[in-house]
PLY file of the C-alpha trace (Angstrom):
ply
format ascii 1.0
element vertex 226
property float x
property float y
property float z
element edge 225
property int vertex1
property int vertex2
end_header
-48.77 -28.53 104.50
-52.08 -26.65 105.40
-53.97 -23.80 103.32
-56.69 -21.61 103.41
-57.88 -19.16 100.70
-59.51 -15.73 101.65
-60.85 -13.25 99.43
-63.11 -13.38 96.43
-62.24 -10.47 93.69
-58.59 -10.57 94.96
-58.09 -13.93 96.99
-54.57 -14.86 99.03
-54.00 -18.36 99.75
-52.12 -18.85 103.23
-50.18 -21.99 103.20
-49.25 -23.14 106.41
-45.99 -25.22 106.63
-44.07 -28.07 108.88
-40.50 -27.46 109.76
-38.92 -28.36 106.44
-41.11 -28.02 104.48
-40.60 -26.48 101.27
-42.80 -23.80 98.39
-42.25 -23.15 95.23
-42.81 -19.61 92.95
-41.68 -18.84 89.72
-42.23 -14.78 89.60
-42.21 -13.60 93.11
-45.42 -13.97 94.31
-44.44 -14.32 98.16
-46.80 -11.76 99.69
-45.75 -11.53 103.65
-44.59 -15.06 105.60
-43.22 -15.63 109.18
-39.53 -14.60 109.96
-38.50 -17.88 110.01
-38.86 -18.91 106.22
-35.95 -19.03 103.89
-36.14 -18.27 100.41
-33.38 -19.65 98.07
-33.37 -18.42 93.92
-32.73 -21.46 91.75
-33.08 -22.45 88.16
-35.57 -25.47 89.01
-33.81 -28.43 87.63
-30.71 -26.41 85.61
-29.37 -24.38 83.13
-32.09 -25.94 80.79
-34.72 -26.02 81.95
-34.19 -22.35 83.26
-34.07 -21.34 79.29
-37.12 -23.51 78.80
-38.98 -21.51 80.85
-37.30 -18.66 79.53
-38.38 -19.56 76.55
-41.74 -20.48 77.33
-42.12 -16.32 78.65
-41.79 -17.12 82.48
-38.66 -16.54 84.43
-35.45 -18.15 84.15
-35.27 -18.30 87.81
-37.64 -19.66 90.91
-37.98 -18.97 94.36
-37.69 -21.60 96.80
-39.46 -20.88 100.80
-38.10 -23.07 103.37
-39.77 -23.35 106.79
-36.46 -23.43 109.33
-36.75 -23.99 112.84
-40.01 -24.70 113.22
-43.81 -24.26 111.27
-43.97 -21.60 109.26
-46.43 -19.87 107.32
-46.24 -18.18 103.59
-48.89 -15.82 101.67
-49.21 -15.72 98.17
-51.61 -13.33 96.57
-53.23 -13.50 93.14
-52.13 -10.06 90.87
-55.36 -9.72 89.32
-59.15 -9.70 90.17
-60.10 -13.43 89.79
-59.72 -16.89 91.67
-57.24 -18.90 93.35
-57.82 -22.72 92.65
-56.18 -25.47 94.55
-54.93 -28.55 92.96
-53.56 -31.63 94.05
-50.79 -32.84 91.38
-50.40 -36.71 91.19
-48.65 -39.11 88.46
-51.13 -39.59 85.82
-52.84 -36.57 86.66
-50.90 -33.46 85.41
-52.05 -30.21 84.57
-52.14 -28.12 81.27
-51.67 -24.68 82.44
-51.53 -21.09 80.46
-48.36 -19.23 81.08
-49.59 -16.58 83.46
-51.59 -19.59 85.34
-48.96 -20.69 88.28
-48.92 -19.34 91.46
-47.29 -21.52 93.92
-46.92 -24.99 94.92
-45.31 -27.82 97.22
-41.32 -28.13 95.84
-42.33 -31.30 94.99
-44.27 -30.40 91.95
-42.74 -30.00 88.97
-42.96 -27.56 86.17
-41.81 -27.93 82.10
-42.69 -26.31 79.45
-45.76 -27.78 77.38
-45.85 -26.99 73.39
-48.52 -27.53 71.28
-48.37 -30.62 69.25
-50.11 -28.97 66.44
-48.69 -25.29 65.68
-51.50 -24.12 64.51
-53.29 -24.76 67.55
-50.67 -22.49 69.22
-50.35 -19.61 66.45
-53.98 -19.21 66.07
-56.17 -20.76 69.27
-55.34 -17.86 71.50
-53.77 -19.84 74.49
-50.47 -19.37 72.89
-48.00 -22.18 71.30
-46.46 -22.57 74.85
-47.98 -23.67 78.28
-47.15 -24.76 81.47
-47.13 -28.56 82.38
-47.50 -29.51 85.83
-46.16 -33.05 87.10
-44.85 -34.82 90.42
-46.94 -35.19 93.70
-47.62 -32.28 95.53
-50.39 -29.13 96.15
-50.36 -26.54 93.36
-52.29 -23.52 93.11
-53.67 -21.44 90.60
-54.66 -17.97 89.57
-57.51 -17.69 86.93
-58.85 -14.60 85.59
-62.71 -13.45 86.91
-64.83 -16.40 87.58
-63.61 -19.79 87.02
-66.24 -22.62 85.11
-65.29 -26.03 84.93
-66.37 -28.87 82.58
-65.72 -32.83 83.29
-65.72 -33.78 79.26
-66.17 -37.49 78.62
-64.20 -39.29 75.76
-64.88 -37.85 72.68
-66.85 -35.02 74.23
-65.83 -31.13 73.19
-66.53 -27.64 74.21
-64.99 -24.62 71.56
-63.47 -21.66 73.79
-62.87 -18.50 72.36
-59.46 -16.69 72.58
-58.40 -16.66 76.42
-60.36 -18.36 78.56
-58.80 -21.73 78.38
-57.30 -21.43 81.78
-56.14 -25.06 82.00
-56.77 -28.71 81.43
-56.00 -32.30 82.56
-52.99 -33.49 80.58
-55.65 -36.72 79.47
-57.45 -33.26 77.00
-56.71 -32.73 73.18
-56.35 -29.35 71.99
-57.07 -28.60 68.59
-58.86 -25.59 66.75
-61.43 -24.90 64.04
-61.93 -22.03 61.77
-65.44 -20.32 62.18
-67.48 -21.49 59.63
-68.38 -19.07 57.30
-66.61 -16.32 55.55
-69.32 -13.34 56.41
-68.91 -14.52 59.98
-65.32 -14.66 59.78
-65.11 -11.18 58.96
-68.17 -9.31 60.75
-69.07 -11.90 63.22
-66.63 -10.39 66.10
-65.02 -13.49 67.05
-62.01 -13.57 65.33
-61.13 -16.44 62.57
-60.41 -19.42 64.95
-61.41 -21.26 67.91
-59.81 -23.62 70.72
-61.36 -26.67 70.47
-60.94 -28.93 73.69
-61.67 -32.90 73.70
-62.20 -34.83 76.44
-61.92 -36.94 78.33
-60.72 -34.65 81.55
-61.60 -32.12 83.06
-61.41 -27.90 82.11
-61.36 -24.81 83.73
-62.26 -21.84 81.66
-61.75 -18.16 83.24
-64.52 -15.20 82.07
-62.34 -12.69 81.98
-58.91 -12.80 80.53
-56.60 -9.82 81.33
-55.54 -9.81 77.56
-59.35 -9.02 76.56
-59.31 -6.68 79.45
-56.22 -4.86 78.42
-57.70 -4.78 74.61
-60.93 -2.61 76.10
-58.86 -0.16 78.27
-57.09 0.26 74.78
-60.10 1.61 73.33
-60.50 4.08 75.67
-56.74 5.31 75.70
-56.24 8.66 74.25
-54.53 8.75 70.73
-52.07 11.14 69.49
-54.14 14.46 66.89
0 1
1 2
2 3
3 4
4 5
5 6
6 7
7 8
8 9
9 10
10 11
11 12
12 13
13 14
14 15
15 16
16 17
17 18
18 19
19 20
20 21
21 22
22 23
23 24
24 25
25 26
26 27
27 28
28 29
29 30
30 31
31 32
32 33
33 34
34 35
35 36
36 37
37 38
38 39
39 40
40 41
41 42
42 43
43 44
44 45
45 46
46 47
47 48
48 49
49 50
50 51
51 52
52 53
53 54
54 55
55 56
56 57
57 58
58 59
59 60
60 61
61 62
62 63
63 64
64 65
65 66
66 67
67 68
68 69
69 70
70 71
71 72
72 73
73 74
74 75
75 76
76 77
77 78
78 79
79 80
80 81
81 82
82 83
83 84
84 85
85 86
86 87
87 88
88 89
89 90
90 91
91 92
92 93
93 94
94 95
95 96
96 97
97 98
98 99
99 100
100 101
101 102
102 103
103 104
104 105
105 106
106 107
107 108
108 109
109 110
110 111
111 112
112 113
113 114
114 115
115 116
116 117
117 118
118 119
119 120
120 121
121 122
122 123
123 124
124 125
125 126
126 127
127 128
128 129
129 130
130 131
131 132
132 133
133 134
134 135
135 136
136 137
137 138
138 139
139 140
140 141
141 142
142 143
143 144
144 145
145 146
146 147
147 148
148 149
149 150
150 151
151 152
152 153
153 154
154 155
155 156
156 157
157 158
158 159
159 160
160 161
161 162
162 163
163 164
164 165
165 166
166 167
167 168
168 169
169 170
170 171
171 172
172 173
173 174
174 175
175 176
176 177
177 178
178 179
179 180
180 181
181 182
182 183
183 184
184 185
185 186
186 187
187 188
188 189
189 190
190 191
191 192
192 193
193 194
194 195
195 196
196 197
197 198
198 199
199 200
200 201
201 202
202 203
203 204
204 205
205 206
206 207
207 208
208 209
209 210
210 211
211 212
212 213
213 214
214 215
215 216
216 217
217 218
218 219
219 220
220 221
221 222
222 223
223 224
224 225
């Protein structure tokens, strides 16, 4: 399988596949593709694992693209102004991903449902108590909000995120968080009361503008019932 990405504020990745070859969705994301792929709905590994992801706020169901007859090619567009990162999933390299984070990928990849080990972390860091976890060997591809920064943390090393940009992280990362010290600064600072806290070592991509902070400003600006 072959890809390109085009675009910058609203990027497409064009994957470009052998006869047989197979690409995986979870939320319809197919954009256009030649006449000659086949798409098949399944539930990804059963009943489940459907209601895992069901669970985990994604569809029950995935779509499955099939090139038939020959190459074939498949476009899969991000749905919000950002970046498309590609990804190459091997064992003992998985991904940590945030729910809205999958695009697309090679039917070889796999995707589960990642909780939190602490709940805490999940009820209060702002990535949510459920991710994505991506396994197998195969390409995957991403969609981050806005710009994408990454960090290669060593052992031991940390970064603190603030609510929503954690975009994802190498399975080999802790996740913890950490109350903002101080109560004035709890309370007037702005930042809210907690903080992801990432260890390393692995690497991190962090995302500068997360549609929930988005959607919270376009709030402010909604008109309110007199």
């Amino acid at each position: 399988m072959r890809y390109e990405i085009k675009g910058e504020t609203l990027p497409v990745v064009l994957c470009y596949l052998d006869d047989g070859e197979q690409m995986l969705t979870e939320r319809g994301s197919m954009s256009w593709m030649s006449p000659n792929m086949q798409m098949e709905t399944t539930t990804g590994g059963g009943v489940g694992k459907a209601f895992g992801r069901m669970f985990a706020g994604e569809a029950m169901f995935q779509n499955r693209y099939t090139a038939r007859g020959g190459n074939g090619m498949i476009a899969f567009a991000s749905s919000f102004p950002g970046q498309i990162v590609a990804r190459r999933i091997e064992p003992g390299s998985e991904l940590i991903v945030q729910k809205s984070g999958f695009l697309a990928a090679e039917s070889t990849v796999e995707l589960s449902v990642f909780f939190r080990k602490k709940l805490g972390a999940g009820l209060f860091g702002g990535e949510g108590f459920i991710m994505q976890k991506l396994s197998g060997n195969g390409m995957a591809f991403l969609e981050f909000d806005g710009h994408v920064v990454e960090y290669d943390l060593q052992p031991g090393q940390q970064i603190i995120v603030d609510t929503g940009y954690l975009a994802a992280m190498e399975s080999t990362c802790n996740m913890d968080i950490k109350t903002v010290p101080g109560v004035k600064n709890m309370l007037f600072g702005g930042e809210g009361i907690f903080n992801t806290v990432i260890t390393g070592p692995g690497h991190v991509w962090l995302q500068t503008m997360p549609i929930s902070n988005v959607a919270g400003e376009i709030l402010k600006f909604m008109p309110t019932k007199a």
